[in-house]
C-alpha positions in Angstrom: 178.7 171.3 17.8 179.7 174.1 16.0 176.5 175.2 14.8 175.3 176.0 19.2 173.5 179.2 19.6 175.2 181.6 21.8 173.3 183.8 24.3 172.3 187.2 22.8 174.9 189.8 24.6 172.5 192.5 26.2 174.2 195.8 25.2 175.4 197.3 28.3 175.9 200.9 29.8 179.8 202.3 29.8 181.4 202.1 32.9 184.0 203.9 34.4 187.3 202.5 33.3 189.5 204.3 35.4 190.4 207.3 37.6 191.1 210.8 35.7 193.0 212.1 38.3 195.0 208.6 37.3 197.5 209.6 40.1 198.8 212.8 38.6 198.0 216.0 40.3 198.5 218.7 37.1 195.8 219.7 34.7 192.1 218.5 34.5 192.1 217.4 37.9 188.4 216.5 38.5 187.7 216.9 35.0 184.8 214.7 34.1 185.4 211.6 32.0 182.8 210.9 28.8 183.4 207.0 29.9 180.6 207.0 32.4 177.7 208.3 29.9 175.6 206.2 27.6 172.9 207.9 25.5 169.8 205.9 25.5 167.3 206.7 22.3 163.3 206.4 23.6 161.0 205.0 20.4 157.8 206.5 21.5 156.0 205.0 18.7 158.0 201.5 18.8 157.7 201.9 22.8 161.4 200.4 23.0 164.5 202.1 24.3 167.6 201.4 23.5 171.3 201.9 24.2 173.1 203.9 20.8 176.7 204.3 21.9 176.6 206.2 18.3 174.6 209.3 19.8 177.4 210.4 21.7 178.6 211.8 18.4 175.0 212.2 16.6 175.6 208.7 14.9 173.1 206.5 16.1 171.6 204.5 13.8 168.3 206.7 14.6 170.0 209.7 13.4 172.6 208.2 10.2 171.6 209.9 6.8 169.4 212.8 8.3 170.2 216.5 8.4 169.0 218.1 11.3 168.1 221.5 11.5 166.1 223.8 14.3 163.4 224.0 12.1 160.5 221.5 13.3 158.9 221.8 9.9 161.8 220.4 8.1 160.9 217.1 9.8 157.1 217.6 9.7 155.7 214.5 10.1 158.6 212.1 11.2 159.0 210.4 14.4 159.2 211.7 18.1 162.2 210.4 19.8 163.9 211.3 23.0 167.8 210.8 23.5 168.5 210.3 26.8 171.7 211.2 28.6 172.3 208.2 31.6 175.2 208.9 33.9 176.4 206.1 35.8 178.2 206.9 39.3 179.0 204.5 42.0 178.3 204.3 46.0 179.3 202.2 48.8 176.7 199.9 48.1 177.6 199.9 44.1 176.6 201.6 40.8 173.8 203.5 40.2 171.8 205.4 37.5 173.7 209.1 38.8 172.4 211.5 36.3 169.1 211.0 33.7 168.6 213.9 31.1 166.1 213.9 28.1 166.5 215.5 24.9 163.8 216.0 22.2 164.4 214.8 19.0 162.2 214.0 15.6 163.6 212.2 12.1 161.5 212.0 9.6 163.8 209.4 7.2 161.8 209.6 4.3 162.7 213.4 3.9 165.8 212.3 5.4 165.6 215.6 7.8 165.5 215.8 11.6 164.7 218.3 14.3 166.7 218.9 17.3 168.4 221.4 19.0 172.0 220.8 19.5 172.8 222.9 22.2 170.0 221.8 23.8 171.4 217.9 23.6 175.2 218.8 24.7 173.4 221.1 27.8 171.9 218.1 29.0 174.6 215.9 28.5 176.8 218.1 30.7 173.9 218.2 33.4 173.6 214.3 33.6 177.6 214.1 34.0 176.9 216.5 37.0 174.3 214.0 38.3 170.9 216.0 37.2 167.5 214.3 36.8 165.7 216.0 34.0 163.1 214.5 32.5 160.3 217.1 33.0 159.7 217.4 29.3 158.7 213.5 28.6 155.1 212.6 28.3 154.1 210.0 31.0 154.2 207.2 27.9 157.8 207.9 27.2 158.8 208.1 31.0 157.1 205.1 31.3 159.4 203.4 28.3 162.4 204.3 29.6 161.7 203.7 33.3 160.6 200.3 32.3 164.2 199.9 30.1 166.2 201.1 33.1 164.6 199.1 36.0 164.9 195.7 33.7 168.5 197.1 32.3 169.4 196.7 35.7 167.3 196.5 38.6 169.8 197.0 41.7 171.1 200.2 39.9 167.4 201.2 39.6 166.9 200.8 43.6 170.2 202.1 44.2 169.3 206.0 42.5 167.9 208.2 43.9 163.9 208.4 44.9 163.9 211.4 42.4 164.9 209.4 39.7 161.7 206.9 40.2 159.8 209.9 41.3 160.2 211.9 38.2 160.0 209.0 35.9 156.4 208.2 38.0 157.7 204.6 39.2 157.1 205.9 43.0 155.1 208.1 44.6 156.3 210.8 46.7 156.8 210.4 50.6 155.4 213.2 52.1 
């Protein structure tokens, strides 16, 4: 049967392919590696996140054809997304979501312009490599998208992070 459907592959996060250190001791020792970082686009409107390995060079298919700028009326009008920097570390007990960091972000793609603040985007891509959780600026809806797209993503990485993660994201409530 040549015509047999096969299963839909679920996009998954990068993982750490190997060691920098890689055995040599000269430079970039402990130097971070960009294999253990997926940027995840929010669609507040669409409620739907998604993985866009393109983001990690502002190529997503969210962002292709638009020029950004720092000016939010350029974009006036276009629609609120959220690029999220997810940093996957491992433990004894396995891999876990390490570092979570969101990034505002409008396209408008009729105008074909966009709003965002680039240093604002590689900031927070350098905090989630250093294991931050920053999502303070995401309305509860959008938390609630992309706590919903992590947990099913994978759900023993989810229990595995840390209770700030879930906590921040409003999936658990603070012990106290």
């Amino acid at each position: 049967m040549a015509n047999e459907e096969k299963p839909k592959q679920k996009l998954g996060f990068t993982i750490i392919k190997n060691d920098p250190t890689d055995g040599h001791k000269g430079f970039g020792i402990g130097s971070l590696s960009l294999e253990n970082i997926s940027p995840v686009i929010v669609d507040i409107e669409a409620e739907e996140a998604r993985i866009e390995i393109g983001a990690m060079h502002a190529r997503s298919e969210t962002e292709r054809g638009v020029k950004f700028t720092t000016n939010r009326e350029d974009s006036e009008g276009g629609k609120p997304y959220w690029l999220v920097w997810v940093t996957i570390d491992f433990k004894e007990a396995g891999p876990y979501y390490a570092g979570v960091t969101a990034c505002e972000m409008v396209v408008n793609k009729e105008k074909r312009r966009g709003y965002k603040i680039l240093a604002d985007h590689v900031n927070k891509m350098d905090k989630s490599l250093k294991r931050q959780i920053i999502v303070d600026e995401m309305d509860e809806k959008s938390k609630r998208i992309l706590a919903d797209f992590l947990q099913s993503h994978n759900p023993e990485m989810w229990e595995r992070s840390e209770p700030k993660l879930r906590i921040d994201l409003g999936s658990e409530s603070p012990h106290l």
